[in-house]
C-alpha positions in Angstrom: 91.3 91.3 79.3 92.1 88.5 76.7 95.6 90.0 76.6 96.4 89.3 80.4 94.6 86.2 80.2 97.2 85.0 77.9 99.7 86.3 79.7 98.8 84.7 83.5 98.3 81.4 82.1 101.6 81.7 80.1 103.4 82.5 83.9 101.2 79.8 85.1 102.5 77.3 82.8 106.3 78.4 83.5 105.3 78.0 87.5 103.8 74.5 87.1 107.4 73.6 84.9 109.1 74.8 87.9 107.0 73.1 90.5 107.8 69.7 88.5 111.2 70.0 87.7 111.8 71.2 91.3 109.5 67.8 92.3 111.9 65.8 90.3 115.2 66.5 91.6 113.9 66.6 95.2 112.6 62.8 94.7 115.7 61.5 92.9 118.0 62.7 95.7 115.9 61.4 98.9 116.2 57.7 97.8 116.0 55.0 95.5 112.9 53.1 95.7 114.0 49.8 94.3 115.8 49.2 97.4 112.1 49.0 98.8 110.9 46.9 96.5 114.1 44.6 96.2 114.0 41.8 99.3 116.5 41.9 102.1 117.7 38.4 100.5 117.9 39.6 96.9 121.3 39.9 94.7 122.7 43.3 93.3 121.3 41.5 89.9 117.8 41.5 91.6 118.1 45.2 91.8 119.1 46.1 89.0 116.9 44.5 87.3 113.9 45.9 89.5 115.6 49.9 88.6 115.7 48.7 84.6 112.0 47.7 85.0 110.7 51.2 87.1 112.8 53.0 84.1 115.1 54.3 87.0 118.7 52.5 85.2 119.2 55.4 82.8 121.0 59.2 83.5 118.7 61.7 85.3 118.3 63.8 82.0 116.8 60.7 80.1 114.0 60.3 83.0 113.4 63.6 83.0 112.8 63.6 79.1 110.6 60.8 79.5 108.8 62.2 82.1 107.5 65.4 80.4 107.0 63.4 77.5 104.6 61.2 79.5 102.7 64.4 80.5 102.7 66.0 77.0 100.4 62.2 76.7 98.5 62.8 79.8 100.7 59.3 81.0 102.0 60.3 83.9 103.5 57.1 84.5 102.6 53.6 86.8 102.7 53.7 90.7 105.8 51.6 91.8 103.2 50.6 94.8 100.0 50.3 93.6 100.9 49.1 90.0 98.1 51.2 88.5 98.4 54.7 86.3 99.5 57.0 89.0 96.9 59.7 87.0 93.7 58.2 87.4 94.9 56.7 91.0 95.5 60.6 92.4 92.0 61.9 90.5 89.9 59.1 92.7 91.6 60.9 95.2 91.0 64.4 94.2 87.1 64.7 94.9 87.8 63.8 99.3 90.4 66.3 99.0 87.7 68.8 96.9 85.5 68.3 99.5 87.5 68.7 102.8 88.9 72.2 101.2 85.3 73.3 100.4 83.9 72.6 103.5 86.7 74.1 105.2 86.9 77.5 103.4 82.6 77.8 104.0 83.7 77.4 107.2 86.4 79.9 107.4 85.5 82.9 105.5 82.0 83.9 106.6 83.5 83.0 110.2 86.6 84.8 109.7 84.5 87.9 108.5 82.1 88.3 110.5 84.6 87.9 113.6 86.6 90.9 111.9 83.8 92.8 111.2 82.5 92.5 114.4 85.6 93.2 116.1 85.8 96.7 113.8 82.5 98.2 114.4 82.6 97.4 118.4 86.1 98.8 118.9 87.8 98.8 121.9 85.3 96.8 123.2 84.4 93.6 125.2 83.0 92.0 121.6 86.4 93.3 119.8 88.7 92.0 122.9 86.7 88.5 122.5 87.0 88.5 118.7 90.6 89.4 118.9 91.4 86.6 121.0 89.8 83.9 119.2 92.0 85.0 116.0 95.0 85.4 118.3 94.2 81.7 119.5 93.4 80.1 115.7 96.7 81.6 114.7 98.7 79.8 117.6 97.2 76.3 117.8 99.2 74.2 115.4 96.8 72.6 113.2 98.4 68.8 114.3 97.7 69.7 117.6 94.2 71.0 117.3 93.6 67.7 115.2 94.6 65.4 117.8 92.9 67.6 120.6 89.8 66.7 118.3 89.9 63.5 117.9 90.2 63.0 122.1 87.5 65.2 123.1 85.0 64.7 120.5 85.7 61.3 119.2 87.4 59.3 122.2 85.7 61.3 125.2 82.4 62.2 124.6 82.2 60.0 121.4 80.1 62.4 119.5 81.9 62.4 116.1 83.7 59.6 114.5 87.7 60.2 114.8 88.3 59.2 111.4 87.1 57.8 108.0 85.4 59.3 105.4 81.3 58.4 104.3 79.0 60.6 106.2 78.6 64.0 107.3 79.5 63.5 110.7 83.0 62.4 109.2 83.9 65.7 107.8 83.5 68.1 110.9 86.1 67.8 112.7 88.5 67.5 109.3 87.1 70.9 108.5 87.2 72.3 111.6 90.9 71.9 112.0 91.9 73.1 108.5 89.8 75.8 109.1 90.4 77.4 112.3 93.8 79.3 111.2 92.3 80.2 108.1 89.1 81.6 109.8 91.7 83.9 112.0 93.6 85.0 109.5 90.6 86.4 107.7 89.3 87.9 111.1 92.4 89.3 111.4 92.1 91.2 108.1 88.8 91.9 107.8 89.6 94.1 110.9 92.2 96.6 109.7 90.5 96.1 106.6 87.3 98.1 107.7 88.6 100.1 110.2 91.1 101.5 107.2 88.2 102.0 105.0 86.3 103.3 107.8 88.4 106.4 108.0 87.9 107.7 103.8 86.1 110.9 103.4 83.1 108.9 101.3 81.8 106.8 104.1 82.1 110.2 106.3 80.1 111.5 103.2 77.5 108.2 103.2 77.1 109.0 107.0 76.7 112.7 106.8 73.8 112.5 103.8 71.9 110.1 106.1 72.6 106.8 105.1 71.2 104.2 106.9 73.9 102.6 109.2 73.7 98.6 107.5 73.6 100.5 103.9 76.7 102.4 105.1 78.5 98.9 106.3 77.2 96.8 102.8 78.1 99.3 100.1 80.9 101.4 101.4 82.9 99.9 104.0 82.7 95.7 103.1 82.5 96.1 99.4 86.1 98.2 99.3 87.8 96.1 102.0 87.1 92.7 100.1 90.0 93.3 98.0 92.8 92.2 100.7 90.1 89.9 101.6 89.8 88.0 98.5 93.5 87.5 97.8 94.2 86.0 100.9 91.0 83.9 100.8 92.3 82.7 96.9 96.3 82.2 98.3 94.8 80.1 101.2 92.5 77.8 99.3 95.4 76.7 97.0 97.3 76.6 100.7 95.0 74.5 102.2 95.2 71.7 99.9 98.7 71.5 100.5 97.8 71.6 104.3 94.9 69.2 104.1 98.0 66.5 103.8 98.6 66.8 107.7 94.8 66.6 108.4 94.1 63.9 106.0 96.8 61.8 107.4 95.3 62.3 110.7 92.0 61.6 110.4 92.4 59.1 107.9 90.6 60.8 104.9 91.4 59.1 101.4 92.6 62.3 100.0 95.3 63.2 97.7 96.9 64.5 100.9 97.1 61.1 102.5 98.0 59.3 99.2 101.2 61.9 98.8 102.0 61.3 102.3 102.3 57.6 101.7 103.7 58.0 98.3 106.3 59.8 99.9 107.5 57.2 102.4 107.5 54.4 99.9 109.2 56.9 97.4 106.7 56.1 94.7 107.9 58.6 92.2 104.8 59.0 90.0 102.0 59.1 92.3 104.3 61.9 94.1 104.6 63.8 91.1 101.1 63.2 89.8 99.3 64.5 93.3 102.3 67.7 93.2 101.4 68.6 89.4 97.3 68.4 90.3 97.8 70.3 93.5 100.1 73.5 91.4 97.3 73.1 88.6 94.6 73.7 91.0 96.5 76.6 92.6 97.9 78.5 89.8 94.3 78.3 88.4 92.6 79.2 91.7 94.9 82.2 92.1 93.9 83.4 88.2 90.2 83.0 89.2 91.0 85.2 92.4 92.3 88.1 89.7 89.8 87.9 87.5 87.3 88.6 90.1 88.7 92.0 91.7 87.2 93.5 88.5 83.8 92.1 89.8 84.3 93.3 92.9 85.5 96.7 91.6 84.8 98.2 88.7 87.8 100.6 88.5 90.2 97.6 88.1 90.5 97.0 84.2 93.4 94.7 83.3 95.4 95.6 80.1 
């Protein structure tokens, strides 16, 4: 065990170095953002002097050194907007964005499976043609779409939930709800020709035959062996659905890292940008090891090397 450990997080290191050096070059090429900061009266000198203060009037190579270097330090750098540490700005940011994805995925998965489950064990039926096409349907709906369908029906029409902001309870639902929903169908999705391929193995014929009672047949036969393809798709998806929470959060306004990237973006703020990218590949690499670790939980037969 100790011997893959070491290995994953040695892969998960090289995929974060990718992530950032990839990060980098995209930023550099999109634009300069001195030209944003520099007024539409100032001089070439103005600018220049603006790219020699945001570190930006040196080759590519030097930046780049300086960059890792910074992260070797935990200084990620200053945020050409805010003029705060771009680290500690994206970590105020990181608990709203915590929460959305938490809520979401408590949402999704015991939705998702018990849609799927439902839809295997009433096969070919009006439960499983109903199940099918509410998974058919999440899948479909873009999640923009379903965001702003939201936001007129339950916060402009009938005025039940607030449309946006973040504080209360009430603010989170429909967030959730519409990072959810395509999650919640692909797990239904799954968890359908999960079981109804478990279903058909001689031991749950066997679990039948000796009596078993149907619900013991279902809990310890049939769910526990099709939570593998389950759980890897529920640990790809969470690190997913931070990266998908930036749509949502933009939407409905949530002060997320989402909606900080999205802004960091469009005022090419280069640190806050890389900060929130090199948090979000953290939290996804890791999430993605956790989801490994656990198929030996789930079944004992798995022993990693």
């Amino acid at each position: 065990m100790g011997r893959y450990v070491a290995k994953r997080s040695l892969q998960a290191v090289l995929v974060i170095l990718a992530v950032l050096v990839f990060t980098f070059v995209i930023l550099r090429a999109i634009g300069d953002p001195a030209r944003l900061l520099v007024s539409p009266e100032g001089s070439r000198e103005n600018l220049a002097q603006i790219r020699q203060a945001l570190g930006l009037d040196v080759p590519l190579y030097v930046q780049f050194v300086r960059f890792m270097g910074g992260i070797v330090r935990g200084d990620f750098g200053n945020s050409f907007t805010f003029g705060q540490p771009a680290l500690p700005l994206v970590l105020q940011r990181m608990p709203a964005t915590l929460l959305l994805t938490f809520v979401a995925l408590a949402f999704a998965v015991p939705t998702g499976m018990l849609l799927g489950l439902v839809s295997a064990v009433k096969r070919n039926t009006i439960y499983d043609n109903l199940a099918t096409t509410l998974a058919v349907l999440g899948r479909a709906v873009p999640n923009f779409w379903l965001s702003i369908m939201l936001i007129v029906l339950f916060g402009a029409t009938l005025k039940w939930l607030p449309p946006s902001g973040y504080g209360t309870a009430a603010h989170i639902v429909m967030p959730a709800f519409a990072l959810s929903a395509g999650l919640a169908a692909m797990i239904a999705r799954l968890t359908r020709s999960s079981v109804l391929e478990v279903m058909r193995n001689d031991y749950v014929r066997t679990a039948r035959a000796k009596g078993l009672a149907e619900n013991n047949v279902l809990n310890r036969h049939i769910l526990r062996n099709a939570l593998i393809p389950i759980t890897t798709v529920v640990g790809l998806q969470a690190g997913h659905l931070l990266g998908g929470a930036i749509i949502t959060e933009t939407i409905f306004a949530w002060p997320g890292v989402g909606r900080l990237l999205t802004q960091s973006i469009y005022a090419y703020d280069y640190p806050v940008v890389q900060t929130s990218v090199f948090i979000i590949a953290v939290t996804f690499v890791f999430i993605n090891l956790a989801i490994d670790l656990l198929y030996a939980l789930i079944d004992p037969r798995i022993r990693y090397d």
